[in-house]
BAPA-535982 format. One line per 10 residues: number of its first residue (from 1); for each residue x, y, z of N, C-alpha, C, O. Coordinates in Angstrom, 1 decimal. Layout:
BEGIN
NUM = X:Y:Z:X:Y:Z:X:Y:Z:X:Y:Z ~ ...
END
This chain:
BEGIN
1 = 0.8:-1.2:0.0:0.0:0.0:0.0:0.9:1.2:0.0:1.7:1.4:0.9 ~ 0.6:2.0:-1.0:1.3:3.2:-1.2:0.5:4.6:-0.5:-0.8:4.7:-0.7 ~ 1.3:5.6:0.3:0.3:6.7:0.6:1.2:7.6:0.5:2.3:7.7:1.1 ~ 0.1:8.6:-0.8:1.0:10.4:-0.6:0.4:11.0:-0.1:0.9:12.1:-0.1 ~ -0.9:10.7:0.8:-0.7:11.9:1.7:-1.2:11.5:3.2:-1.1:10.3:3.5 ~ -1.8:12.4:4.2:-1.7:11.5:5.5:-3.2:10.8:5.1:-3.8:10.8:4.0 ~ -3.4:10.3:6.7:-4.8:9.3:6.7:-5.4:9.7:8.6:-4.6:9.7:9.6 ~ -6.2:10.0:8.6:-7.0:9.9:9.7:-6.2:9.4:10.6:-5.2:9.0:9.9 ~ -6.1:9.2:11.7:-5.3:8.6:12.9:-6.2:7.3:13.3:-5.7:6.2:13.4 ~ -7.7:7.8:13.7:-9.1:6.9:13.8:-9.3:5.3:12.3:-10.0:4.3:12.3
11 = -8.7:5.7:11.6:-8.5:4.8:10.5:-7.1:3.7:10.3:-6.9:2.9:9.5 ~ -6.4:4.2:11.4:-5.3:3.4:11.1:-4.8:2.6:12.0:-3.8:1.9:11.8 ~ -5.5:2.5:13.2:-6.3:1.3:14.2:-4.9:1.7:15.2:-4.2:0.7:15.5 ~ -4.6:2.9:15.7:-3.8:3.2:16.9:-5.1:3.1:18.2:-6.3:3.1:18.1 ~ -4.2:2.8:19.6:-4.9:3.0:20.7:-5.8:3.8:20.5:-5.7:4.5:19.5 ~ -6.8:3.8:21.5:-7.6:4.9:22.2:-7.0:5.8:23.0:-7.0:7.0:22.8 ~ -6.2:5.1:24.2:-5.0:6.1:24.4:-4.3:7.0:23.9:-4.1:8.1:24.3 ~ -3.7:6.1:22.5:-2.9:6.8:22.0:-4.1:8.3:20.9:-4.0:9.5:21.1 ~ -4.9:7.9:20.1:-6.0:9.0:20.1:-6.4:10.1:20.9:-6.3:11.3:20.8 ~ -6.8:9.5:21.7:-6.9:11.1:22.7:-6.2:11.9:23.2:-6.5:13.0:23.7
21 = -4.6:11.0:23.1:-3.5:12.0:23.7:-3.4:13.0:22.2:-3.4:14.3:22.3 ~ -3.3:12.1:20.9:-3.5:13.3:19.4:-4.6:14.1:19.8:-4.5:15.1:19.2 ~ -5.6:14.0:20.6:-7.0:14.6:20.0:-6.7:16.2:20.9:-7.1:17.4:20.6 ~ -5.9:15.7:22.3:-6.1:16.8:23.4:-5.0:17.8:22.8:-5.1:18.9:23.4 ~ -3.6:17.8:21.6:-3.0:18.1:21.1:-3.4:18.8:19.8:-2.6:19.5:19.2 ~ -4.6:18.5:19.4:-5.7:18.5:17.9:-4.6:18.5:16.8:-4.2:19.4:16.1 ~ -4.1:17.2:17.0:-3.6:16.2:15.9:-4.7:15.5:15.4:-5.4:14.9:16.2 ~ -5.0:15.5:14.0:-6.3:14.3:13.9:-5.3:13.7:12.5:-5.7:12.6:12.1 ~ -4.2:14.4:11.8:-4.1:13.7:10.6:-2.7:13.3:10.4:-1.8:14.1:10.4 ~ -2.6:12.0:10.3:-0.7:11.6:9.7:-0.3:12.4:8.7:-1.0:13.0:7.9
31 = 1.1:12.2:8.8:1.8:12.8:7.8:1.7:11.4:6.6:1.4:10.3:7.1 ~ 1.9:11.6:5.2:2.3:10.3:5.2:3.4:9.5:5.4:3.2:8.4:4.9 ~ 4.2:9.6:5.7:5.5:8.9:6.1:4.6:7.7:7.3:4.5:6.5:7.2 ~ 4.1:8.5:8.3:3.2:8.1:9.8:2.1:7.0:9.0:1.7:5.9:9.5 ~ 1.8:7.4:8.1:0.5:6.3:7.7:1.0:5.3:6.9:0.5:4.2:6.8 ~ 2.1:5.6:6.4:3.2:4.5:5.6:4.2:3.7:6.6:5.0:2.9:6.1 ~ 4.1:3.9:7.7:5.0:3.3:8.7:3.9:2.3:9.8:4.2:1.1:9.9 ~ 2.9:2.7:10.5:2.4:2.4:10.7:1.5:0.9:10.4:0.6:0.8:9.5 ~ 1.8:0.0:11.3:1.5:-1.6:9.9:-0.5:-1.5:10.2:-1.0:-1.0:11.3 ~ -1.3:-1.9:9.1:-2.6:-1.8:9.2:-2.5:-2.9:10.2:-1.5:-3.6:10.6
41 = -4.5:-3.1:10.8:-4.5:-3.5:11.8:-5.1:-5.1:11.2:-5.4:-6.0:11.9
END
């Protein structure tokens, strides 16, 4: 899977933890390097 650009954080099956610590930050979107690194769930 190829990605040029980011992807949702909620779509790329990280904690809930790890979500709300992005959310309280208002991070919601990967870069893509982050969505390309990241292994699907």
């Amino acid at each position: 899977m190829e990605f040029t650009q980011g992807a949702p954080f909620d779509t790329l099956g990280v904690s809930e933890e790890m979500l709300k610590a992005l959310e309280k930050r208002n991070i919601t979107q990967s870069t893509p390097v982050q969505a390309g690194c990241i292994p699907p769930c």
